[in-house]
C-alpha positions in Angstrom: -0.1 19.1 -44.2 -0.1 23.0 -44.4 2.0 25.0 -42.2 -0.3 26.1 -39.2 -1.5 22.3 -39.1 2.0 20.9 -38.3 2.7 23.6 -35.7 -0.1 23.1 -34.3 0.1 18.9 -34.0 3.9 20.0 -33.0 2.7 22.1 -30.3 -0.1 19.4 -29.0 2.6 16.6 -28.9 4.7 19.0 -27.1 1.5 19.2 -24.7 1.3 15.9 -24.2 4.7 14.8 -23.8 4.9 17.7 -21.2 2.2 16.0 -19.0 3.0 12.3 -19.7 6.2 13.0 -17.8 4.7 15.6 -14.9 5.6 12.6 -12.4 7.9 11.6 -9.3 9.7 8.5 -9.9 12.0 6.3 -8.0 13.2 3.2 -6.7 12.9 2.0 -2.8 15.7 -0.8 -2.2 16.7 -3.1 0.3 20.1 -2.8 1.7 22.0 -6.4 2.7 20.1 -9.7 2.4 16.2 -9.7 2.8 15.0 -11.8 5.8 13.9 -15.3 4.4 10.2 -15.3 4.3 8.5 -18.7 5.5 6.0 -20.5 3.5 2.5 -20.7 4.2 0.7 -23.7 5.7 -2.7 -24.4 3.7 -2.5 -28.4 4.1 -5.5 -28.0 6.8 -7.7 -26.2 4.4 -7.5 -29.0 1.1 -9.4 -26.2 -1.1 -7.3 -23.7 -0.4 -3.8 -26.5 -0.7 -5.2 -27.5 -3.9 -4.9 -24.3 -5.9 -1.0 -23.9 -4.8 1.0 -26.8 -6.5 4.2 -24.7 -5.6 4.6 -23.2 -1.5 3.1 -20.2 -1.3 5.8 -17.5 0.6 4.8 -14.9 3.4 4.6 -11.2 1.5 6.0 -9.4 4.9 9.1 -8.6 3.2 9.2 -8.9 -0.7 12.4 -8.4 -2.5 14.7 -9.3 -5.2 18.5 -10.4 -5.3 19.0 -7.0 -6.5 17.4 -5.8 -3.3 14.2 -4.1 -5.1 11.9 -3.9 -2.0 7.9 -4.8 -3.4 5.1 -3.2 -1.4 6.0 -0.2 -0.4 3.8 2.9 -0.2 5.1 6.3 -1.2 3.2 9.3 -1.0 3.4 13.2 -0.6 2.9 14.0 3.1 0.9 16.7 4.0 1.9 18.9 6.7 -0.8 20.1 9.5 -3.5 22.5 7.4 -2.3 21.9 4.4 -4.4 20.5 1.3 -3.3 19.4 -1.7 -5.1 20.0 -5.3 -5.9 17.4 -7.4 -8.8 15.0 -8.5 -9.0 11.3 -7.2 -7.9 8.5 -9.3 -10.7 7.0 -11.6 -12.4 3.8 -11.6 -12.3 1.3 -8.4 -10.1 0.1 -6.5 -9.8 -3.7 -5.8 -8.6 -6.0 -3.0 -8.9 -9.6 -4.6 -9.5 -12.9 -3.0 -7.9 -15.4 -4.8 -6.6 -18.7 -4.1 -6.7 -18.2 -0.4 -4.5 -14.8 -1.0 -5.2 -11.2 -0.8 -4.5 -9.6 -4.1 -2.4 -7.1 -4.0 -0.9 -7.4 -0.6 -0.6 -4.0 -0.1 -3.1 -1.3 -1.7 -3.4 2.7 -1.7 -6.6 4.5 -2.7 -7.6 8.0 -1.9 -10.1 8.8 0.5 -13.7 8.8 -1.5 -12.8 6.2 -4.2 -15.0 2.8 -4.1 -13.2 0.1 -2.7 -14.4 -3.3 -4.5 -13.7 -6.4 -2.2 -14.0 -9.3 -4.8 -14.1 -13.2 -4.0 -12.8 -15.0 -7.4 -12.6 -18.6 -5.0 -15.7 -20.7 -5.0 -15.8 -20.9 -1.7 -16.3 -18.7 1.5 -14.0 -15.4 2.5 -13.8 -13.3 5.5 -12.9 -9.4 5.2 -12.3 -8.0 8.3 -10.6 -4.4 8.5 -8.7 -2.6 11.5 -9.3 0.4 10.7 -9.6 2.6 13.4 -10.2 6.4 11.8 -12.3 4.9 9.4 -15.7 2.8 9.9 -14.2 -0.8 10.2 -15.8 -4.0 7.8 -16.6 -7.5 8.8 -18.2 -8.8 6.4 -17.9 -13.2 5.1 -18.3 -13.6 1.0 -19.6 -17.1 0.6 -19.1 -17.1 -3.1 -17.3 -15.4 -5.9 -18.6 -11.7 -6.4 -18.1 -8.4 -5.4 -18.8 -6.3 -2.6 -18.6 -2.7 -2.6 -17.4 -0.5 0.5 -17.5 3.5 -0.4 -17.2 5.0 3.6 -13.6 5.3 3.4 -13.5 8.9 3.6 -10.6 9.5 6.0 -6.7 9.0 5.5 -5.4 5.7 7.2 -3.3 2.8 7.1 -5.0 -0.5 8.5 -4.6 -4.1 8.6 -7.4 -6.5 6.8 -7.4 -10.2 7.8 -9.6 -12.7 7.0 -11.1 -14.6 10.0 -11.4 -17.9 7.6 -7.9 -18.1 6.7 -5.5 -17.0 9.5 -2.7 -16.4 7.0 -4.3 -13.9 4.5 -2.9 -10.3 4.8 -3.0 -7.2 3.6 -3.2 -3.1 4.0 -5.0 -0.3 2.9 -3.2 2.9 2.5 -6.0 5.5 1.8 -4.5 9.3 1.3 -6.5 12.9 1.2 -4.8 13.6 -2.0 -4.0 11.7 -5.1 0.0 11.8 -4.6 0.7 7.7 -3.7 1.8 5.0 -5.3 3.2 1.6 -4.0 6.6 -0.5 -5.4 6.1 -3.0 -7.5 8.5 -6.1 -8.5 11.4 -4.0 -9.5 11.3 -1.5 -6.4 9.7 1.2 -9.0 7.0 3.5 -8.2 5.6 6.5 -10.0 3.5 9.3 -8.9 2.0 10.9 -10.9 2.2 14.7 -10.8 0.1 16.8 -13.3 -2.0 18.7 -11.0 0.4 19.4 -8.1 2.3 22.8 -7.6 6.0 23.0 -8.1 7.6 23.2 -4.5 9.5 21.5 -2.0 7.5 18.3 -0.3 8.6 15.7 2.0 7.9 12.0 0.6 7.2 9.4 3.1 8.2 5.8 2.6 6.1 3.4 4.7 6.6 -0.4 4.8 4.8 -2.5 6.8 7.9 -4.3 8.3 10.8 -1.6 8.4 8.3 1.1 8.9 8.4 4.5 7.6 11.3 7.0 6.4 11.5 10.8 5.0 12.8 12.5 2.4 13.0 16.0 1.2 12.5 16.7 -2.7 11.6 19.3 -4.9 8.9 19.0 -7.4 10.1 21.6 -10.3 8.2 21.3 -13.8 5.8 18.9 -12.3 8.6 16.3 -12.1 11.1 15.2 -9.2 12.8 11.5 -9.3 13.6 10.3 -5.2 15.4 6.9 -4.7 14.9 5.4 -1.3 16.8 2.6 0.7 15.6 1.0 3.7 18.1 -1.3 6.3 16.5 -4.3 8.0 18.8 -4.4 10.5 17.5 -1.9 12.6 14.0 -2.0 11.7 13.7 -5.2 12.5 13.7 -4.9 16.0 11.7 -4.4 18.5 10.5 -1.2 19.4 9.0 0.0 22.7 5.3 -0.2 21.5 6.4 -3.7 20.1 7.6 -4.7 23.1 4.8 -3.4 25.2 2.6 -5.3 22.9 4.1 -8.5 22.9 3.6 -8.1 27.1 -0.3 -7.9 26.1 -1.1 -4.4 27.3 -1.4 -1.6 24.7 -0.6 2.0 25.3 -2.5 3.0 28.7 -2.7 -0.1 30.0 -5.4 -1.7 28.4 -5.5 -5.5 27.5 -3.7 -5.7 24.2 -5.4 -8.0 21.1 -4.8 -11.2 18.9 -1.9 -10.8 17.3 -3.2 -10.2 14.4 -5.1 -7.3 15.6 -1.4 -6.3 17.5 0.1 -6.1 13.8 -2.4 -3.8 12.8 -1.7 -1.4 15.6 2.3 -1.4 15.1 1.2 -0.4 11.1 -0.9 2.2 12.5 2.1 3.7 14.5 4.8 3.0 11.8 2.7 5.2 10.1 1.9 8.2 12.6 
Protein backbone atom coordinates (compact mmCIF):
# COMPACT_ATOMS: atom_id res chain seq x y z
CA UNK A 1 0.00 0.00 0.00
CA UNK A 2 1.48 3.43 -1.18
CA UNK A 3 1.59 6.24 1.01
CA UNK A 4 -1.52 8.46 0.05
CA UNK A 5 -3.61 5.03 0.14
CA UNK A 6 -2.92 4.38 3.83
CA UNK A 7 -3.68 7.97 4.88
CA UNK A 8 -6.32 8.01 3.22
CA UNK A 9 -7.94 4.36 4.63
CA UNK A 10 -6.41 6.06 8.00
CA UNK A 11 -8.37 9.04 7.58
CA UNK A 12 -11.85 7.02 6.57
CA UNK A 13 -11.50 4.75 9.68
CA UNK A 14 -10.97 7.88 11.59
CA UNK A 15 -14.44 8.90 9.83
CA UNK A 16 -16.12 6.11 10.76
CA UNK A 17 -15.07 5.57 14.21
CA UNK A 18 -15.95 9.30 14.69
CA UNK A 19 -19.66 8.57 13.80
CA UNK A 20 -20.03 5.03 15.18
CA UNK A 21 -19.68 6.69 18.58
CA UNK A 22 -21.79 10.20 17.83
CA UNK A 23 -24.31 8.75 20.54
CA UNK A 24 -25.88 9.39 24.10
CA UNK A 25 -25.61 6.42 26.21
CA UNK A 26 -26.71 5.49 29.70
CA UNK A 27 -28.16 3.28 32.12
CA UNK A 28 -31.84 3.93 33.86
CA UNK A 29 -31.87 1.88 37.30
CA UNK A 30 -34.12 1.09 39.86
CA UNK A 31 -33.39 2.12 43.37
CA UNK A 32 -34.43 -0.52 46.42
CA UNK A 33 -36.41 -3.73 45.55
CA UNK A 34 -38.62 -3.77 42.42
CA UNK A 35 -42.31 -4.36 43.25
CA UNK A 36 -43.03 -8.17 42.66
CA UNK A 37 -44.88 -8.51 39.49
CA UNK A 38 -47.94 -11.09 39.43
CA UNK A 39 -48.24 -13.77 36.94
CA UNK A 40 -50.66 -13.85 34.29
CA UNK A 41 -53.80 -15.91 34.29
CA UNK A 42 -54.24 -17.70 30.65
CA UNK A 43 -55.86 -21.11 32.09
CA UNK A 44 -59.41 -19.72 30.63
CA UNK A 45 -57.98 -19.33 27.19
CA UNK A 46 -56.27 -23.28 26.70
CA UNK A 47 -54.55 -21.87 23.39
CA UNK A 48 -53.10 -19.15 24.78
CA UNK A 49 -52.12 -21.57 28.36
CA UNK A 50 -50.68 -24.00 26.12
CA UNK A 51 -47.86 -22.05 24.58
CA UNK A 52 -46.53 -20.93 28.23
CA UNK A 53 -45.24 -24.19 30.05
CA UNK A 54 -43.55 -21.66 32.66
CA UNK A 55 -45.96 -18.46 34.31
CA UNK A 56 -45.89 -15.81 32.29
CA UNK A 57 -45.00 -12.38 34.66
CA UNK A 58 -46.81 -8.85 34.30
CA UNK A 59 -44.07 -6.46 32.31
CA UNK A 60 -45.39 -3.21 34.46
CA UNK A 61 -42.18 -3.05 36.19
CA UNK A 62 -39.26 -5.08 34.69
CA UNK A 63 -36.00 -5.24 36.48
CA UNK A 64 -32.99 -7.07 37.48
CA UNK A 65 -31.38 -7.81 41.00
CA UNK A 66 -29.00 -5.35 40.01
CA UNK A 67 -31.93 -2.94 39.67
CA UNK A 68 -31.52 -2.39 35.74
CA UNK A 69 -35.08 -1.00 34.97
CA UNK A 70 -36.32 -2.68 31.23
CA UNK A 71 -38.73 -0.54 29.20
CA UNK A 72 -38.03 2.63 29.67
CA UNK A 73 -38.21 5.38 26.93
CA UNK A 74 -35.53 8.06 26.69
CA UNK A 75 -35.63 10.67 24.31
CA UNK A 76 -34.41 14.38 23.59
CA UNK A 77 -37.33 16.67 24.61
CA UNK A 78 -38.10 19.40 22.48
CA UNK A 79 -38.92 22.64 23.96
CA UNK A 80 -42.07 24.78 22.45
CA UNK A 81 -40.95 25.84 18.63
CA UNK A 82 -38.22 23.97 18.49
CA UNK A 83 -37.38 21.24 15.74
CA UNK A 84 -34.79 18.98 15.69
CA UNK A 85 -32.71 17.76 12.38
CA UNK A 86 -32.42 14.49 11.57
CA UNK A 87 -33.85 11.69 9.20
CA UNK A 88 -36.25 8.95 10.62
CA UNK A 89 -35.04 5.60 11.46
CA UNK A 90 -35.23 3.09 8.46
CA UNK A 91 -37.24 0.04 7.86
CA UNK A 92 -40.60 -0.72 10.02
CA UNK A 93 -41.36 -0.76 13.12
CA UNK A 94 -43.10 -3.84 14.69
CA UNK A 95 -45.49 -4.57 17.60
CA UNK A 96 -45.65 -8.56 17.65
CA UNK A 97 -48.36 -10.83 18.75
CA UNK A 98 -47.08 -13.76 19.97
CA UNK A 99 -48.10 -16.27 22.38
CA UNK A 100 -50.85 -14.27 23.73
CA UNK A 101 -48.13 -11.34 24.41
CA UNK A 102 -47.32 -8.02 22.95
CA UNK A 103 -43.80 -8.03 21.62
CA UNK A 104 -41.90 -5.71 22.81
CA UNK A 105 -43.88 -4.28 25.64
CA UNK A 106 -42.98 -1.02 25.21
CA UNK A 107 -42.04 0.56 21.56
CA UNK A 108 -40.79 4.08 20.17
CA UNK A 109 -41.05 5.05 16.54
CA UNK A 110 -40.88 8.39 15.06
CA UNK A 111 -43.80 10.05 13.75
CA UNK A 112 -44.10 8.94 9.82
CA UNK A 113 -42.41 5.45 10.13
CA UNK A 114 -44.78 2.38 9.18
CA UNK A 115 -45.91 0.68 12.14
CA UNK A 116 -46.32 -3.25 11.25
CA UNK A 117 -48.86 -4.90 13.72
CA UNK A 118 -48.03 -8.75 13.10
CA UNK A 119 -50.10 -11.86 14.51
CA UNK A 120 -47.41 -14.84 14.54
CA UNK A 121 -50.44 -16.99 16.79
CA UNK A 122 -52.83 -19.05 14.69
CA UNK A 123 -55.44 -17.80 16.15
CA UNK A 124 -57.49 -14.43 16.51
CA UNK A 125 -55.91 -10.87 18.01
CA UNK A 126 -57.41 -7.66 18.89
CA UNK A 127 -55.34 -4.25 18.37
CA UNK A 128 -57.01 -1.59 19.89
CA UNK A 129 -55.02 1.80 20.43
CA UNK A 130 -55.75 4.86 22.91
CA UNK A 131 -54.33 7.20 21.15
CA UNK A 132 -55.80 10.30 21.46
CA UNK A 133 -53.51 12.99 19.24
CA UNK A 134 -53.27 10.38 16.77
CA UNK A 135 -56.16 8.53 14.71
CA UNK A 136 -56.89 5.54 17.14
CA UNK A 137 -56.96 1.55 15.59
CA UNK A 138 -59.32 -1.25 16.32
CA UNK A 139 -58.83 -3.54 14.23
CA UNK A 140 -59.16 -8.09 15.11
CA UNK A 141 -56.29 -10.26 13.12
CA UNK A 142 -57.90 -13.63 12.79
CA UNK A 143 -54.75 -15.19 11.63
CA UNK A 144 -51.05 -14.90 11.47
CA UNK A 145 -50.00 -11.85 9.09
CA UNK A 146 -49.33 -8.43 9.04
CA UNK A 147 -51.18 -5.36 9.17
CA UNK A 148 -49.78 -2.14 8.30
CA UNK A 149 -50.78 1.27 10.08
CA UNK A 150 -48.76 4.42 8.45
CA UNK A 151 -51.24 7.61 10.04
CA UNK A 152 -49.09 7.99 13.03
CA UNK A 153 -47.96 11.30 12.13
CA UNK A 154 -48.07 13.14 15.47
CA UNK A 155 -45.90 12.70 18.80
CA UNK A 156 -47.67 10.58 21.51
CA UNK A 157 -47.57 8.04 24.09
CA UNK A 158 -50.70 5.63 24.12
CA UNK A 159 -51.84 2.49 25.55
CA UNK A 160 -52.71 -0.62 23.03
CA UNK A 161 -54.82 -3.52 24.45
CA UNK A 162 -56.24 -6.21 22.99
CA UNK A 163 -60.04 -6.66 23.51
CA UNK A 164 -59.44 -10.69 23.05
CA UNK A 165 -56.99 -11.06 25.80
CA UNK A 166 -57.55 -8.71 28.75
CA UNK A 167 -53.99 -9.07 29.86
CA UNK A 168 -51.99 -8.04 26.71
CA UNK A 169 -50.28 -4.64 27.07
CA UNK A 170 -48.19 -2.41 25.63
CA UNK A 171 -47.20 1.40 24.52
CA UNK A 172 -46.29 3.32 21.64
CA UNK A 173 -43.91 6.18 22.14
CA UNK A 174 -43.83 7.99 18.72
CA UNK A 175 -41.40 11.21 18.73
CA UNK A 176 -41.06 14.23 16.01
CA UNK A 177 -37.44 13.58 15.86
CA UNK A 178 -35.22 10.51 15.69
CA UNK A 179 -33.58 11.18 19.31
CA UNK A 180 -35.36 7.91 21.49
CA UNK A 181 -34.51 4.80 22.45
CA UNK A 182 -35.99 2.49 25.20
CA UNK A 183 -33.90 0.22 28.00
CA UNK A 184 -33.38 -3.00 27.40
CA UNK A 185 -32.47 -6.02 29.92
CA UNK A 186 -29.43 -4.48 31.36
CA UNK A 187 -31.06 -0.84 31.96
CA UNK A 188 -28.90 0.29 28.70
CA UNK A 189 -30.10 2.52 26.12
CA UNK A 190 -28.30 4.34 23.23
CA UNK A 191 -29.26 7.15 21.14
CA UNK A 192 -27.90 7.61 18.57
CA UNK A 193 -26.59 11.13 17.69
CA UNK A 194 -24.87 11.71 14.27
CA UNK A 195 -27.09 14.31 12.89
CA UNK A 196 -27.92 16.34 16.08
CA UNK A 197 -26.16 19.73 16.95
CA UNK A 198 -23.75 19.98 19.83
CA UNK A 199 -25.67 21.84 22.71
CA UNK A 200 -27.28 21.53 25.91
CA UNK A 201 -30.72 19.34 25.79
CA UNK A 202 -32.94 18.07 28.51
CA UNK A 203 -33.49 14.11 28.33
CA UNK A 204 -36.77 12.87 29.49
CA UNK A 205 -37.11 9.50 31.12
CA UNK A 206 -40.75 8.12 30.93
CA UNK A 207 -41.86 4.85 32.49
CA UNK A 208 -45.06 3.66 32.35
CA UNK A 209 -45.34 2.95 36.21
CA UNK A 210 -42.91 5.61 37.89
CA UNK A 211 -43.66 8.08 35.29
CA UNK A 212 -41.36 10.53 33.90
CA UNK A 213 -38.05 12.40 35.11
CA UNK A 214 -35.52 15.21 33.59
CA UNK A 215 -32.23 15.62 33.17
CA UNK A 216 -30.00 18.29 31.82
CA UNK A 217 -26.93 17.08 29.49
CA UNK A 218 -24.72 18.44 27.02
CA UNK A 219 -24.25 16.92 23.74
CA UNK A 220 -20.45 17.94 22.76
CA UNK A 221 -18.76 16.06 19.73
CA UNK A 222 -22.07 14.38 18.95
CA UNK A 223 -21.69 12.30 22.22
CA UNK A 224 -23.04 12.81 25.93
CA UNK A 225 -23.41 9.57 28.27
CA UNK A 226 -26.60 10.38 31.16
CA UNK A 227 -27.36 7.66 33.85
CA UNK A 228 -30.77 7.75 35.26
CA UNK A 229 -32.29 6.33 38.58
CA UNK A 230 -35.82 6.14 39.32
CA UNK A 231 -37.43 5.41 43.21
CA UNK A 232 -40.62 3.40 43.41
CA UNK A 233 -41.47 4.51 46.53
CA UNK A 234 -42.96 7.62 45.61
CA UNK A 235 -44.03 6.90 42.19
CA UNK A 236 -45.91 4.43 43.25
CA UNK A 237 -48.55 6.28 44.69
CA UNK A 238 -51.34 7.67 43.84
CA UNK A 239 -51.54 10.89 42.37
CA UNK A 240 -54.47 13.33 42.14
CA UNK A 241 -55.48 12.36 38.58
CA UNK A 242 -55.10 8.73 39.87
CA UNK A 243 -57.24 9.16 42.46
CA UNK A 244 -59.80 11.15 40.59
CA UNK A 245 -59.80 8.23 38.32
CA UNK A 246 -60.16 5.51 40.49
CA UNK A 247 -63.59 7.67 41.72
CA UNK A 248 -64.68 7.21 37.92
CA UNK A 249 -64.79 10.77 36.73
CA UNK A 250 -61.93 12.11 34.60
CA UNK A 251 -60.67 15.65 34.56
CA UNK A 252 -63.96 17.95 34.13
CA UNK A 253 -66.20 15.66 35.38
CA UNK A 254 -66.92 13.37 32.84
CA UNK A 255 -67.55 9.59 33.40
CA UNK A 256 -64.19 8.02 33.51
CA UNK A 257 -63.41 4.56 31.39
CA UNK A 258 -62.54 0.74 31.78
CA UNK A 259 -59.61 0.55 33.52
CA UNK A 260 -57.81 -0.27 30.92
CA UNK A 261 -58.73 2.70 29.03
CA UNK A 262 -57.94 4.66 32.80
CA UNK A 263 -54.22 3.30 32.37
CA UNK A 264 -53.93 4.80 29.17
CA UNK A 265 -54.90 8.24 30.38
CA UNK A 266 -52.44 8.28 33.57
CA UNK A 267 -49.57 7.32 30.59
CA UNK A 268 -50.80 10.09 28.67
CA UNK A 269 -50.32 12.51 31.70
CA UNK A 270 -47.08 10.86 33.01
CA UNK A 271 -46.03 11.99 29.87
CA UNK A 272 -47.32 15.64 29.48
Amino acid sequence: MNARSFFAALALSAGVCTFSFAQITGTVKLEGKAPEMKPIDMSGVKECAAQHPDPVMEESVVADDKGDLKNVVVSIKTEEGQTLPGDAPKGDVVLDQQGCMYTPHVLAMMAGQKLTVRNSDPFMHNVHSLSEVNPAFNQAQPNKGDMPVENLKSAETFHVKCDVHGWMSAYISVFDHPYFAVTGDDGKYTIKAEQLPDGDYTLLFWHEKFGKQEQKITVKDHKATANQTFKPEGAMAPSTIDVKLASGTMPGGKDCCSVTDRAALLAKTATK
